[in-house]
C-alpha positions in Angstrom: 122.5 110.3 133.8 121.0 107.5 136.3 120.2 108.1 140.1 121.1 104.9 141.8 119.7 104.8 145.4 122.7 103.2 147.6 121.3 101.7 151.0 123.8 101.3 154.2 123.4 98.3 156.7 124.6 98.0 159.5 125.8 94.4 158.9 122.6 93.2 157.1 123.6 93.8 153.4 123.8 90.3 152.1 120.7 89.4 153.8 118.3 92.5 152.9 119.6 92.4 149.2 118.6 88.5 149.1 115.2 89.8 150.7 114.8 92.5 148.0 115.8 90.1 145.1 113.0 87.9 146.5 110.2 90.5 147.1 110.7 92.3 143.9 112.2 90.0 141.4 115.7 91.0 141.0 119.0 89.7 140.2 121.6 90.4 142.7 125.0 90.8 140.3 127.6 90.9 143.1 128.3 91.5 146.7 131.7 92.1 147.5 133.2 91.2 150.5 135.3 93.7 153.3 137.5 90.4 153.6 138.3 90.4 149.7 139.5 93.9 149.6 142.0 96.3 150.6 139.9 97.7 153.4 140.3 94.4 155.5 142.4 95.7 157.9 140.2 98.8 158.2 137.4 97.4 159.9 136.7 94.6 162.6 138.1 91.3 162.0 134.4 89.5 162.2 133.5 92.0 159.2 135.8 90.1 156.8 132.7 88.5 155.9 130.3 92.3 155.6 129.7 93.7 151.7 131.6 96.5 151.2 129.2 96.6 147.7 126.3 95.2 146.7 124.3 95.5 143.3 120.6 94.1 142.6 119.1 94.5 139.2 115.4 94.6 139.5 114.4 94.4 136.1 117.1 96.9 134.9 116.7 99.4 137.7 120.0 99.1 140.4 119.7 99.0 143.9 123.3 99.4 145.4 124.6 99.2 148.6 127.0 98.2 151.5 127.4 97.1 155.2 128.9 100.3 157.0 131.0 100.0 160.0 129.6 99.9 163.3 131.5 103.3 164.2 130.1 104.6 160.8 126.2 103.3 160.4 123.4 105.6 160.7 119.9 104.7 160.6 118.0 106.1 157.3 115.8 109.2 157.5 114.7 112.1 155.7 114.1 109.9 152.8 112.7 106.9 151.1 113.1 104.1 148.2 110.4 104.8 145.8 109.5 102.3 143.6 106.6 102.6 140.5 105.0 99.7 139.0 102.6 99.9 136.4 100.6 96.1 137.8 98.1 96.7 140.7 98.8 93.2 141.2 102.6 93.3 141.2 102.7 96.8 142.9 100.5 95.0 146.1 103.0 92.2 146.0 106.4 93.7 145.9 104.0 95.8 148.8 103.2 92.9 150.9 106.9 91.4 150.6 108.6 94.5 151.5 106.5 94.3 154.5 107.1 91.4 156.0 108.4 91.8 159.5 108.4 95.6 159.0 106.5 98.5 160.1 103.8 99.7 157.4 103.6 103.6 157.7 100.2 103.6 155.3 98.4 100.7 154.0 98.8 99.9 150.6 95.4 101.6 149.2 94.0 103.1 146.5 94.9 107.1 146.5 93.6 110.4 144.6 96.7 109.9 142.2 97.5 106.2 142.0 95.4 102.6 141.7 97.5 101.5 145.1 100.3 103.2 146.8 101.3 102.9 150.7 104.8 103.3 152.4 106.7 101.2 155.1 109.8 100.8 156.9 111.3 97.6 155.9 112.6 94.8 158.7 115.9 96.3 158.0 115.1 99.9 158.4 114.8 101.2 155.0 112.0 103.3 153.8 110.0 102.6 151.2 107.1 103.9 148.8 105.5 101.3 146.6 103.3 103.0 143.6 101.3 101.5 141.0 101.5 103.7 137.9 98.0 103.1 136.8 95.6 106.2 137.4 93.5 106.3 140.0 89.9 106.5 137.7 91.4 103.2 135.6 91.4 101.3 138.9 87.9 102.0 139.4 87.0 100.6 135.4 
């Protein structure tokens, strides 16, 4: 079994997926377009050009996801995109990128548990929690 986190936009996809890819070095394998498919005549006409699917690989992990329809969007809560690195370094960056433009909920910081872990709420609403998987003590060696 794999969990595969699937984030709704609410007309955003394309660009928050091109974002991600940036910030945390993935590979976006397709974004499929509302114009392309049968749902076309579902939505608004000027949505032709909204993903109905998206799919990032960040370093074999999938990040999926899709523009929902105005009537249909609801902002994200009562959860969050987690994501473990085992680089202080990397974990800090993919950190700072997600950041950008966004709302940081707690700094990126040393914790009891980790070497660096903080939380935000990307420019596109999402929630995230960046974790470096090195132990606390090792961070302090």
């Amino acid at each position: 079994m794999q969990i595969i986190p699937y984030l709704n936009f609410g007309g955003q996809c394309e660009e928050a997926f091109n974002f991600y890819a940036k910030c945390l070095g993935g590979q976006i394998e397709g974004i499929m377009k509302f114009g392309d498919s049968p749902m076309a005549s579902q939505v608004p006409p000027d949505w032709g050009s909204k993903a109905i699917h998206a799919r990032l690989n960040i370093k074999g992990a999938i990040l999926m996801g899709s523009d929902a329809p105005p009537d249909r969007y609801q902002k994200p809560q009562g959860l969050s995109v987690s994501i473990s690195i085992k680089d202080l370094a990397e974990s800090e960056k993919a950190f700072q990128g997600l950041a950008e433009g966004g709302s940081v909920q707690m700094p990126f910081q040393k914790t009891f548990w980790s070497a660096g872990f903080g939380m935000l709420v990307d420019k596109f609403g999402i929630p995230w929690m960046v974790n470096c998987e090195q132990a606390a003590e090792a961070a302090t060696g």
